[in-house]
C-alpha positions as CSV (number, residue, x, y, z in Angstrom):
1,X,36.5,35.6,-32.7
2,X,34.4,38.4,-33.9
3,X,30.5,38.8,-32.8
4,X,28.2,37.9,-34.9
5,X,26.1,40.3,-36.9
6,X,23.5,42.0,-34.0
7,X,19.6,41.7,-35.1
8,X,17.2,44.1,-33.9
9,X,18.3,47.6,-32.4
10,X,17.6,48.7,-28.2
11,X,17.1,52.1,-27.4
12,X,18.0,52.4,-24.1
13,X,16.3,55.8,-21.9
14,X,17.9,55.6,-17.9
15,X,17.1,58.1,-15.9
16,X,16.9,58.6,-12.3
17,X,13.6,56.9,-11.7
18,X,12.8,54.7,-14.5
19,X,14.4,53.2,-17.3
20,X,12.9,52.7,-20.8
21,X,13.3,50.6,-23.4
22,X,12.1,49.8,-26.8
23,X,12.9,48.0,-30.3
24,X,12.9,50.0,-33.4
25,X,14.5,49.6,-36.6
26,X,17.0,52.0,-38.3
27,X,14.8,53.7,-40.8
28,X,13.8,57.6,-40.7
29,X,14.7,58.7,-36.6
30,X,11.7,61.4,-36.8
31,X,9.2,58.8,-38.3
32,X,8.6,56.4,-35.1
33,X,5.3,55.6,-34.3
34,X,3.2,57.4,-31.2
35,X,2.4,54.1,-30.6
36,X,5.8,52.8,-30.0
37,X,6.0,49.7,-27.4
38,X,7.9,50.9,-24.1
39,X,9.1,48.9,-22.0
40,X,9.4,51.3,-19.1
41,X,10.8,49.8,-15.7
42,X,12.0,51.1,-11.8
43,X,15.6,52.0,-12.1
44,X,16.7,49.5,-9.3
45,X,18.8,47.2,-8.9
46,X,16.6,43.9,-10.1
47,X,15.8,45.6,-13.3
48,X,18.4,43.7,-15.3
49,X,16.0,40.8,-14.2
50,X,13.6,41.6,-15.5
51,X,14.3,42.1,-19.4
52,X,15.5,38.7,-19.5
53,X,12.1,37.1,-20.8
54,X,11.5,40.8,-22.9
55,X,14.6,40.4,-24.8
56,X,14.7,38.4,-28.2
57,X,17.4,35.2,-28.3
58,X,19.6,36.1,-31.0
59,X,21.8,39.2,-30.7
60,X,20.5,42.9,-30.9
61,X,22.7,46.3,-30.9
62,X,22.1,48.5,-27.9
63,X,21.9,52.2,-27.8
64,X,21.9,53.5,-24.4
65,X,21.3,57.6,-23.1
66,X,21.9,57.7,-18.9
67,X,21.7,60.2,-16.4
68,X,22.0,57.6,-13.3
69,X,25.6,55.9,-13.9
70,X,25.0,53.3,-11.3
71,X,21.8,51.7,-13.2
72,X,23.6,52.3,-16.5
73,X,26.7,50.8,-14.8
74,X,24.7,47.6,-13.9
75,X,23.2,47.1,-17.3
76,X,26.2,47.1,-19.1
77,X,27.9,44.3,-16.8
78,X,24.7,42.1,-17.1
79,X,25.0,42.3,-21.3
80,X,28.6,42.1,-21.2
81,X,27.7,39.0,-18.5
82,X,24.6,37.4,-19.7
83,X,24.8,38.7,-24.0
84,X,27.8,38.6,-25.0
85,X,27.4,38.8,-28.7
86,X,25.4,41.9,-28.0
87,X,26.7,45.1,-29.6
88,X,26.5,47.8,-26.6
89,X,27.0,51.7,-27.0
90,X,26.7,53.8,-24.2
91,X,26.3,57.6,-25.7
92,X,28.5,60.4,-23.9
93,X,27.7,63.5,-24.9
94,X,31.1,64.5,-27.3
95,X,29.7,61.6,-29.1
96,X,26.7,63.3,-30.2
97,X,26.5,65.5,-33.2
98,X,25.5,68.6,-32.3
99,X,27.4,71.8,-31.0
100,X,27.1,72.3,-27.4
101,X,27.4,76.1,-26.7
102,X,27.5,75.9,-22.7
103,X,30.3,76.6,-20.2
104,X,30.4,73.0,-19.5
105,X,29.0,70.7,-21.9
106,X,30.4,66.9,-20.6
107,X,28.3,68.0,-17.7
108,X,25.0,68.7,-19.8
109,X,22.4,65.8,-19.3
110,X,22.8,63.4,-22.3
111,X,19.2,63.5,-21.8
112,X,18.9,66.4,-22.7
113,X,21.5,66.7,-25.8
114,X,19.9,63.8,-27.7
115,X,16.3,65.5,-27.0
116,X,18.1,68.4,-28.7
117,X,19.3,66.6,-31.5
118,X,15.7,64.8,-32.5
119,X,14.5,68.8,-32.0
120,X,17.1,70.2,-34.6
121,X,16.3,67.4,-36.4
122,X,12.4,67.9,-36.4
123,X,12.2,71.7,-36.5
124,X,12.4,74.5,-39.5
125,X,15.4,75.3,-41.1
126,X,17.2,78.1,-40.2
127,X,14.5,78.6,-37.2
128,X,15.2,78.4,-33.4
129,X,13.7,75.5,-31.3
130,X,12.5,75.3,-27.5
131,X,12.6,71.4,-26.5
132,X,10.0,71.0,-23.1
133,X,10.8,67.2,-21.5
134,X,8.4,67.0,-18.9
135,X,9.6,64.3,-16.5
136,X,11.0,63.8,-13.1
137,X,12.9,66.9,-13.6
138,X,11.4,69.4,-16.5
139,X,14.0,70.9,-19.3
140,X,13.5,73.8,-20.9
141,X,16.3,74.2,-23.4
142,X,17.0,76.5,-26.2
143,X,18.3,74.8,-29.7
144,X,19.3,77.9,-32.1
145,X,18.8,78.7,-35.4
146,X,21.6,77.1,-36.9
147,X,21.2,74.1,-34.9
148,X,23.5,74.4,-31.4
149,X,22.3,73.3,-27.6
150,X,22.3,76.9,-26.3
151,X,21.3,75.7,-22.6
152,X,18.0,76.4,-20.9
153,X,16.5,75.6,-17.1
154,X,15.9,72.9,-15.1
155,X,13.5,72.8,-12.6
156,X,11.7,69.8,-10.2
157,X,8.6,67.9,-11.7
158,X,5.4,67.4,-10.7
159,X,6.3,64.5,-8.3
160,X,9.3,65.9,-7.3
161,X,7.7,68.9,-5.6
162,X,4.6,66.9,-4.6
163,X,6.7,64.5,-3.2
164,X,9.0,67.1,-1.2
165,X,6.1,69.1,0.2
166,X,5.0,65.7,1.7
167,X,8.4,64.7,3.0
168,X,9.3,68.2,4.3
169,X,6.5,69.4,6.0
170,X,4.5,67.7,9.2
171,X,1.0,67.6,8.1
172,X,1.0,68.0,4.2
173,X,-0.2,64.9,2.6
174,X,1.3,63.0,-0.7
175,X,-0.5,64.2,-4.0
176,X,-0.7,61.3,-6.2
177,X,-0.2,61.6,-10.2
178,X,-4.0,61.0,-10.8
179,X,-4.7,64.3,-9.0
180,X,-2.7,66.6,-10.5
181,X,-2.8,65.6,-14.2
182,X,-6.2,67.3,-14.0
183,X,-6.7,70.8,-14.9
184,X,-7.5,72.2,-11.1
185,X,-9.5,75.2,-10.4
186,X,-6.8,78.0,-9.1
187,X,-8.7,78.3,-5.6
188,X,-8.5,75.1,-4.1
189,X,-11.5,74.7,-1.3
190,X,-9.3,72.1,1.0
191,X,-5.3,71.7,1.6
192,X,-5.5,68.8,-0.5
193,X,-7.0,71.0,-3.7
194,X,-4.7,73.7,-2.9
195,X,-1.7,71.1,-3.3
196,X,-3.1,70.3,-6.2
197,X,-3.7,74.3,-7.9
198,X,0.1,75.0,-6.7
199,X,1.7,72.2,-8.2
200,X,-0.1,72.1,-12.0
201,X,-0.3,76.0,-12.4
202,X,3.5,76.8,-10.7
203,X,4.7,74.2,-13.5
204,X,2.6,75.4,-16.2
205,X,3.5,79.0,-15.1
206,X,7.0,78.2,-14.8
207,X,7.1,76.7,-18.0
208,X,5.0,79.3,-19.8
209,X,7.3,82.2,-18.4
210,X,10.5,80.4,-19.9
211,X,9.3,80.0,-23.2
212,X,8.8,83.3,-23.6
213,X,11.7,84.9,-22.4
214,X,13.3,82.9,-24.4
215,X,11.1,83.7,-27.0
216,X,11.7,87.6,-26.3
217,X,15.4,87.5,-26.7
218,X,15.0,85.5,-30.6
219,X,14.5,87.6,-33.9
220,X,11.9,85.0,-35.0
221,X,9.2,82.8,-32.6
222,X,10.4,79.4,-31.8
223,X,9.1,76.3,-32.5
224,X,8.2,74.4,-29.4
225,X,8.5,70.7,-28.8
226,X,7.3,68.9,-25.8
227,X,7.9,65.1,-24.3
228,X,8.1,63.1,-21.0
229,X,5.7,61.8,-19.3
230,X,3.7,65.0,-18.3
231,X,4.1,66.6,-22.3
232,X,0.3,66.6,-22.8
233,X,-0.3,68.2,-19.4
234,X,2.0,71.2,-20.4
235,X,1.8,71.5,-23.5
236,X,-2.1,72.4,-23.5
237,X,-1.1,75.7,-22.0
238,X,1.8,76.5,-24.7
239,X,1.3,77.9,-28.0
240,X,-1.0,76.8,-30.2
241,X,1.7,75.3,-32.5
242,X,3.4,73.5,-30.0
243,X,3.8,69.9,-30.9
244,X,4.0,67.1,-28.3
245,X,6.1,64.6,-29.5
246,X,6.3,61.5,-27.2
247,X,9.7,59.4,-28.3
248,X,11.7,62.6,-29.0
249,X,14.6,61.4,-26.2
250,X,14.4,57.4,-28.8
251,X,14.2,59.9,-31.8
252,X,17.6,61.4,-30.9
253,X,19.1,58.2,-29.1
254,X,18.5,56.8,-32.7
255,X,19.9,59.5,-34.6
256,X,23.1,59.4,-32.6
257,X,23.5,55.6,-33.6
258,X,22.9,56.0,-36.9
259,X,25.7,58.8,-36.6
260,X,27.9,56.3,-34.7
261,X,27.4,53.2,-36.4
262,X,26.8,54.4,-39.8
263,X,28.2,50.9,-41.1
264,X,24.8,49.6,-39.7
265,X,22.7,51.1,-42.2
């Protein structure tokens, strides 16, 4: 017996820490609203759980990106379990259209790749892109001029480091996110506000540095596109003409859809 016709589309973010969700429809992949509802969750093991009363009743398509195969894993069993008329695709990167011009692209983040594809998508033609996603981990990757994922740098986010200068050391303490989303004054006056002036300005440093080597190295500036959840922290220190686009990693989960299921449109 075939499935019935799936309603409303998924888009399905999993990462290491969280998992986000949210329903969109398959119109124009670089049009979705700032204001997009997230559903964004811990990626544990009771997270299945809890998008039970979230979901509609009747059917819906899934679209899923992962970097953390066990919480992917999970989520597919409990839709396969739980929704069977569901229609679930799980994106792997040779799935996606873009080139991948890297020494080893199945192992690229499909994070990352789908962040590149909303980025060609969204950027000049014939005009390089850098793609900034500011999240557990912040990306700095390069998209060319004629459209390929050229690589970039990874390096740990803000709670990453804050949280490994706590755990590694005998007397540091924990920074929490409320204190280093503000700007900091460079000298900090007690080990607390020196946490805090190490961990914004290394990142916005860090990040600043990369974008213009790579910068250095093109014929023409780039055009700079920033998301995650620290986008607006970073992105105040980029060029003027960066833009910070906050559903870039949906935008090119979506566009990969439409790509794969073209019959859906």
């Amino acid at each position: 017996m075939s499935k019935p016709e799936p309603g409303p589309l998924v888009v399905v973010d999993v990462g290491n820490r969280h998992i986000k969700l949210a329903n969109v429809t398959l119109g124009d992949p670089t049009a979705l609203s700032p204001d997009l509802a997230v559903l964004r969750l811990p990626s544990d093991s009771a997270v299945c759980q809890r998008l039970e009363h979230w979901l509609p009743v009747e059917p819906v398509a899934w679209c899923v990106a992962s970097v953390c195969r066990p919480i992917e894993a999970a989520l597919a069993h409990w839709i396969a379990d739980r929704r069977p008329a569901d229609d679930y695709l799980r994106l792997t990167n040779e799935m996606l259209p873009i080139e991948v011009r890297v020494d080893q692209p199945q192992r690229v983040g499909t994070d990352r790749l789908v962040a590149a594809l909303a980025a060609d998508a969204l950027r000049s033609a014939d005009r390089a892109a850098v793609v900034i996603d500011a999240g557990s981990a912040i990306t700095v990757d390069l998209i060319s001029a004629d459209g390929a994922f050229e690589g970039g740098a990874i390096l740990p986010g803000f709670s990453m480091m804050a949280t490994a200068l706590a755990q590694q050391t005998d007397q540091l303490p924990l920074i929490e996110p409320s204190d280093w989303l503000r700007t900091p004054p460079v000298v900090g006056k007690s080990t607390v506000q020196a946490i805090r002036s190490g961990l914004f300005w290394s990142h916005v440093g860090a990040v600043r540095e990369l974008v213009g080597r790579i910068a250095n190295d093109l014929d023409h500036p780039p055009e700079i596109f920033v998301a995650g959840g620290d986008a607006e922290t970073i992105a105040q220190f980029l060029e003027p003409a960066a833009q910070v686009v906050p559903h870039l990693v949906f935008q090119g989960i979506l566009i990969a859809y439409r790509h794969r299921r073209p019959e859906k449109l």
